[in-house]
TORBA-295174 format. One record per residue (C-alpha): residue number from 0; x, y, z; residue in one letter. Coordinates in Angstrom, 1 decimal, m for minus. Layout:
<recs>
rec seq:NUM, c1:X, c2:Y, c3:Z, type:a
...
</recs>
This chain:
<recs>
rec seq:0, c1:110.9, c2:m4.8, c3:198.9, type:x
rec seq:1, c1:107.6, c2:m6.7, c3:198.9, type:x
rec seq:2, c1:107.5, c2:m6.7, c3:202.6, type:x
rec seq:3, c1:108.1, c2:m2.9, c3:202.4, type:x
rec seq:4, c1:105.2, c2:m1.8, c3:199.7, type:x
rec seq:5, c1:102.8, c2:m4.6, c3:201.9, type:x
rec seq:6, c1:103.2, c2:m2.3, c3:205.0, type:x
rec seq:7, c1:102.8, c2:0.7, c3:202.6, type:x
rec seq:8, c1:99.6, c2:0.0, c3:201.9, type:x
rec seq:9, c1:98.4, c2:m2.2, c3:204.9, type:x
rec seq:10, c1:99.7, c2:1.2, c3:206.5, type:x
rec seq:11, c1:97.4, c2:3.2, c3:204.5, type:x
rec seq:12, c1:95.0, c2:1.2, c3:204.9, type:x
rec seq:13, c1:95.1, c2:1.0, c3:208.8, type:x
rec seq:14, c1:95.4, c2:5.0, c3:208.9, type:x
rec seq:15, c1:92.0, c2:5.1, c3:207.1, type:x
rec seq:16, c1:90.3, c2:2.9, c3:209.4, type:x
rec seq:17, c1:91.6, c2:4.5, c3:212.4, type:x
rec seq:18, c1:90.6, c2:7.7, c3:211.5, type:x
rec seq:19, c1:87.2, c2:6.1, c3:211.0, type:x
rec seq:20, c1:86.8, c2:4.4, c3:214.2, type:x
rec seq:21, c1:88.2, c2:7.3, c3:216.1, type:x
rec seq:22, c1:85.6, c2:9.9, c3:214.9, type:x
rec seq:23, c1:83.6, c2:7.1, c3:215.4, type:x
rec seq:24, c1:83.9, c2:6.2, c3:219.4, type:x
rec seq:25, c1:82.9, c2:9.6, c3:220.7, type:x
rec seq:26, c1:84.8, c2:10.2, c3:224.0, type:x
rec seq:27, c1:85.7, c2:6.1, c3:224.8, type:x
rec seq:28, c1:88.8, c2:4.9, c3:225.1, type:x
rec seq:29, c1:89.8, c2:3.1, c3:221.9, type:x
rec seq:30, c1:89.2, c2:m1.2, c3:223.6, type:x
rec seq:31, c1:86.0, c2:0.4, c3:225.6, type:x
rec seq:32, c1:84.7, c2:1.8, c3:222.1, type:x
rec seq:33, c1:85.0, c2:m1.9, c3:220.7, type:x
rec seq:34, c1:83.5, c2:m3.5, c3:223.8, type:x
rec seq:35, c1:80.2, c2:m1.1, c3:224.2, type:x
rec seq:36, c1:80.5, c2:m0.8, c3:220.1, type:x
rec seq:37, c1:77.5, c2:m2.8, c3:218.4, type:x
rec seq:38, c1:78.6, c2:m2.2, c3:215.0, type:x
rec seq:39, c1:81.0, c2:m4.7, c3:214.2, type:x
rec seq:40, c1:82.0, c2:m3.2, c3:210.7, type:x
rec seq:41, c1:82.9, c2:m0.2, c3:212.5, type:x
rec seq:42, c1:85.8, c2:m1.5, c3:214.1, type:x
rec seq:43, c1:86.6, c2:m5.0, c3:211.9, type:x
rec seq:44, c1:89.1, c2:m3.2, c3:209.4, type:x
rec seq:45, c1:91.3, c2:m1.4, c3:212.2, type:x
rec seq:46, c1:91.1, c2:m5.0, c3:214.0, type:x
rec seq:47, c1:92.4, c2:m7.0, c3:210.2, type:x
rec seq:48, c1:94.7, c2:m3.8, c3:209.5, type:x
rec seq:49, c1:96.1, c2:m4.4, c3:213.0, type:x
rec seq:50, c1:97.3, c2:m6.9, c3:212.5, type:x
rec seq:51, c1:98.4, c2:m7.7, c3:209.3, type:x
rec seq:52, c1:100.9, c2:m4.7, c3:210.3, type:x
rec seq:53, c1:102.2, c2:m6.8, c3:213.3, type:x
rec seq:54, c1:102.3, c2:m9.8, c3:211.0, type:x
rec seq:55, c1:104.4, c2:m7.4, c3:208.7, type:x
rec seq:56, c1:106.6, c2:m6.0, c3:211.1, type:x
rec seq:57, c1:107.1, c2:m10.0, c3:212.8, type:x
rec seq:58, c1:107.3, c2:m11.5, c3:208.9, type:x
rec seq:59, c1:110.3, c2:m8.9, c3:208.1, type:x
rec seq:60, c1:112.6, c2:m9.0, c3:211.6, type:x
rec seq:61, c1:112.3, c2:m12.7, c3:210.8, type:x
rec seq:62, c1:113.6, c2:m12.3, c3:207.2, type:x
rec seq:63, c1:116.1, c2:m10.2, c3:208.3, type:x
rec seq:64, c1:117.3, c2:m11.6, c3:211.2, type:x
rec seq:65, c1:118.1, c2:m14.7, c3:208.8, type:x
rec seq:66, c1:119.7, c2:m12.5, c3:206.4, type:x
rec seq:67, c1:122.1, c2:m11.1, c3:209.0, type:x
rec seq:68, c1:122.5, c2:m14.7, c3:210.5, type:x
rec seq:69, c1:121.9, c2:m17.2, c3:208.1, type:x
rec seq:70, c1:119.9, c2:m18.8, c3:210.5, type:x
rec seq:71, c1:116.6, c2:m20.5, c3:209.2, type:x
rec seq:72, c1:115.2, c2:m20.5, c3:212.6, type:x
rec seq:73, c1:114.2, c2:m16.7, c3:212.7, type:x
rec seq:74, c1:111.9, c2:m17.2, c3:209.6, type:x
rec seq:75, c1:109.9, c2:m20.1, c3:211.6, type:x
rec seq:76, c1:110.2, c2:m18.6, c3:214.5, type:x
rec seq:77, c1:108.4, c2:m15.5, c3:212.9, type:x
rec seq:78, c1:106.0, c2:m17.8, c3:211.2, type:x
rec seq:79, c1:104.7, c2:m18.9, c3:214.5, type:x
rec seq:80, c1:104.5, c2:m15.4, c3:215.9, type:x
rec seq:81, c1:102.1, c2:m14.5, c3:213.0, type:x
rec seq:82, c1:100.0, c2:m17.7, c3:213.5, type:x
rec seq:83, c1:99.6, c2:m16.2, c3:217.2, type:x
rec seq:84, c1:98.7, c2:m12.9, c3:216.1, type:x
rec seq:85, c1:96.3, c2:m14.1, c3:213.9, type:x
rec seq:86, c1:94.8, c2:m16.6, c3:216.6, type:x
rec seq:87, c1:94.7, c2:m13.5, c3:219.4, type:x
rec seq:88, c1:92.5, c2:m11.2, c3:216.8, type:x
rec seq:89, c1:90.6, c2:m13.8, c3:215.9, type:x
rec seq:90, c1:89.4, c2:m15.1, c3:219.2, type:x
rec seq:91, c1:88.9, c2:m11.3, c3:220.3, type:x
rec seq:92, c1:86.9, c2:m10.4, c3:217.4, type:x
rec seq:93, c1:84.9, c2:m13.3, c3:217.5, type:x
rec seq:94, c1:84.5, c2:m12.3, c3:221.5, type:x
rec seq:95, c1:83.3, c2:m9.0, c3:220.8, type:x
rec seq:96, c1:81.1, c2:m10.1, c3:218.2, type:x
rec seq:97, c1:79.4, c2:m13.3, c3:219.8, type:x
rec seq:98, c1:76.6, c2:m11.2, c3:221.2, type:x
rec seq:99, c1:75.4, c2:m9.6, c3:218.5, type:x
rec seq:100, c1:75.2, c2:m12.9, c3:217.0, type:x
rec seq:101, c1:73.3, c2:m14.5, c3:219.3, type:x
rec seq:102, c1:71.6, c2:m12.0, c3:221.0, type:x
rec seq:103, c1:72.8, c2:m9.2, c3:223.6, type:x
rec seq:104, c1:71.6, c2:m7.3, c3:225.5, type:x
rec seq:105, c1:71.9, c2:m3.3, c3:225.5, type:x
rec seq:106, c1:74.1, c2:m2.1, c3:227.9, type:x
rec seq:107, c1:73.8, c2:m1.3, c3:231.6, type:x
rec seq:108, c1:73.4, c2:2.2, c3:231.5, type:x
rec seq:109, c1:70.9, c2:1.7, c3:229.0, type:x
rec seq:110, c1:68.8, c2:m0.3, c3:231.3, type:x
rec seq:111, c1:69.3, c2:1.4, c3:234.2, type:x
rec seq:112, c1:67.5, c2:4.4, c3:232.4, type:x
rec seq:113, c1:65.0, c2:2.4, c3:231.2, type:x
rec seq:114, c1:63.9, c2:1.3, c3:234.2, type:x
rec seq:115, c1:64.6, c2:4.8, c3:235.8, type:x
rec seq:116, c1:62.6, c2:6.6, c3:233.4, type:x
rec seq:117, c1:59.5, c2:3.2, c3:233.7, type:x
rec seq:118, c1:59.4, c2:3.8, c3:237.5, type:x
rec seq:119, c1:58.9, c2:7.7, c3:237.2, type:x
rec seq:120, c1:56.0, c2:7.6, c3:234.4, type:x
rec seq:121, c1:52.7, c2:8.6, c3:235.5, type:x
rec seq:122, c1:50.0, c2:5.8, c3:235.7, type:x
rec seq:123, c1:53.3, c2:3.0, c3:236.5, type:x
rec seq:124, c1:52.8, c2:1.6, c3:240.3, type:x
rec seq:125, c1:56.0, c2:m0.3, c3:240.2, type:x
rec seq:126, c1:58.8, c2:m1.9, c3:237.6, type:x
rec seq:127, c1:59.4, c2:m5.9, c3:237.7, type:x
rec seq:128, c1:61.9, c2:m6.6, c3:235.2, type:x
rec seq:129, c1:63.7, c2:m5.2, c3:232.1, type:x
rec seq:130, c1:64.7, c2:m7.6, c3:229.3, type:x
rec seq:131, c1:66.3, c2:m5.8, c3:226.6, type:x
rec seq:132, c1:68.6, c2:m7.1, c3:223.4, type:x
rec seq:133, c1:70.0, c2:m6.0, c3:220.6, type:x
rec seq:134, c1:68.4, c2:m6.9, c3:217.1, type:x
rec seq:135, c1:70.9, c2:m4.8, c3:215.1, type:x
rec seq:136, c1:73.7, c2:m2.0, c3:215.8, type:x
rec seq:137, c1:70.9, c2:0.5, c3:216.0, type:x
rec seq:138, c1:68.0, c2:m1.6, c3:217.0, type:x
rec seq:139, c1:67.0, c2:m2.3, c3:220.8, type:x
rec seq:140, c1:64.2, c2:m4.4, c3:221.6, type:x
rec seq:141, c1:62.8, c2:m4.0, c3:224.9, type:x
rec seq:142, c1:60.4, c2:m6.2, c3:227.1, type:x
rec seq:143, c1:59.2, c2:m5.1, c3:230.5, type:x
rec seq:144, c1:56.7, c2:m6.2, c3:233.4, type:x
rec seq:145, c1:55.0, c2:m3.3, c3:235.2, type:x
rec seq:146, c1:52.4, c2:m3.0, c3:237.4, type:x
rec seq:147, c1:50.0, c2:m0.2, c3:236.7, type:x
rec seq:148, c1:48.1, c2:1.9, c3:239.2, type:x
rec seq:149, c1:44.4, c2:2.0, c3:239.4, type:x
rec seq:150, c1:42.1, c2:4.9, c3:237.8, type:x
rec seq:151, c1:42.4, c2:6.5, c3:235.1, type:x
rec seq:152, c1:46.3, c2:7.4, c3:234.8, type:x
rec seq:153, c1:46.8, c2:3.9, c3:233.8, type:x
rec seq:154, c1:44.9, c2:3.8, c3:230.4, type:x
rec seq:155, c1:47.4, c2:5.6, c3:228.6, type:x
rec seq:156, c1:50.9, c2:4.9, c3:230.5, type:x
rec seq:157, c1:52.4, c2:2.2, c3:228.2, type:x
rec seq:158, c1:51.9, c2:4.4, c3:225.4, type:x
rec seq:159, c1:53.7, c2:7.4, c3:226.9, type:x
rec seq:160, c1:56.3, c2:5.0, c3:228.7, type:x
rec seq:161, c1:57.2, c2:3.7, c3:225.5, type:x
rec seq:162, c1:57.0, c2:7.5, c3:223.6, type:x
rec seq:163, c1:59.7, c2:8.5, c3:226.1, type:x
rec seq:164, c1:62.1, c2:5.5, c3:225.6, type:x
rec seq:165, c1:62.2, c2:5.8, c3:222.5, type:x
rec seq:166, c1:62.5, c2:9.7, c3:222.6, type:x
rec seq:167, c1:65.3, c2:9.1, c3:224.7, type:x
rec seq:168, c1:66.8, c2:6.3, c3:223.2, type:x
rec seq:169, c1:66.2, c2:6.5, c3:219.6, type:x
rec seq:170, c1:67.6, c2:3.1, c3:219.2, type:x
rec seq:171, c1:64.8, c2:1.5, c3:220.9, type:x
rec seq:172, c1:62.4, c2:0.7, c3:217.9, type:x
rec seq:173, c1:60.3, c2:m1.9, c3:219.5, type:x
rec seq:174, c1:58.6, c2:m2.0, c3:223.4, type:x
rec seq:175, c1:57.0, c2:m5.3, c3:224.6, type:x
rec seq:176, c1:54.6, c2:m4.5, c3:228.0, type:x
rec seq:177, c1:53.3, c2:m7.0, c3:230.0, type:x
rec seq:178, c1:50.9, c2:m6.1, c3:232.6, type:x
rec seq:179, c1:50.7, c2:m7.8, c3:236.1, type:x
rec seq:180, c1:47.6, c2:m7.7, c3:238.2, type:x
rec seq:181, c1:48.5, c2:m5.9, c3:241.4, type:x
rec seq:182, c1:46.3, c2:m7.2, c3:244.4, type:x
rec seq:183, c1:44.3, c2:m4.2, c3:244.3, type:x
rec seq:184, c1:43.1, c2:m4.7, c3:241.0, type:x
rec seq:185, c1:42.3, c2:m8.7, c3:241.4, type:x
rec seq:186, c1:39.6, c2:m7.7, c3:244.5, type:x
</recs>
């Protein structure tokens, strides 16, 4: 009975959160949504709720296959299959969380348009590197080496290059520049 009103409301529970995350992942595939997510509180719950309904579901075909057999070994047994479920969310959680703990770094698409959209501004002669991580769920931090053209198209281009990222990618809230010398300009 106890087992029954647990998975009542761990059920519940889980239902809730999956609706969440679902409206939540756009058009991802429910694992890509938790690997590209950056939000970890979006997806925590559903992973928890997960599996304490497994641990449910293992906890009472344990119980009751000692009922039917009076055999003590399907309650440890079940024990251990719990301890394994809890292990295997753990580690992944704590995989697809690491970054954002210690620093990631926005995702390749991301990047790519960054540099796409660096290499195509006026007043830019050529990208060197993108550096980018992520401070928060919605906060990208970009730093960049570029090498501006000569004349008068280069006195504003970081300012519009870094307009347009972050009109394009309205998590990017903060754009370091670093300016190197083309050969040109050293003469």
């Amino acid at each position: 009975m106890v087992l029954g009103i647990a998975l009542l409301f761990e059920g519940g529970s889980w239902l809730f959160a999956l609706t969440k995350f679902a409206k939540t992942k756009g058009r991802r595939g429910y694992i890509e949504a938790v690997r590209y997510g950056k939000d970890p509180s979006r997806f925590l719950v559903l992973f928890e709720d997960t599996a304490a309904l497994f641990g449910l579901l293992i906890a009472a075909a344990g119980i009751g296959a000692e009922q039917l057999t009076g055999n003590p070994v399907y309650d440890a047994v079940a024990s251990i299959l719990i301890a394994c479920v809890l292990t295997v969310s753990a580690v992944w959680l704590a995989y697809e969380t690491k970054g954002l703990l210690i620093g990631e770094g926005a995702n390749r698409e991301v990047v790519d348009d960054i540099r796409r959209i660096a290499a195509q501004a006026e007043g830019i002669k050529d990208v060197h590197e993108v550096l980018s991580m992520h401070v928060g769920p919605q906060f990208i931090l970009v730093a960049m080496t570029l090498e501006l053209c000569s004349g008068r198209a280069r006195r504003h281009a970081v300012d519009h290059l870094e307009a347009s990222l972050k009109r394009r990618h309205p998590r990017i809230r903060r754009v370091f520049v670093r300016v190197r010398k083309s050969a040109q300009l050293e003469d």
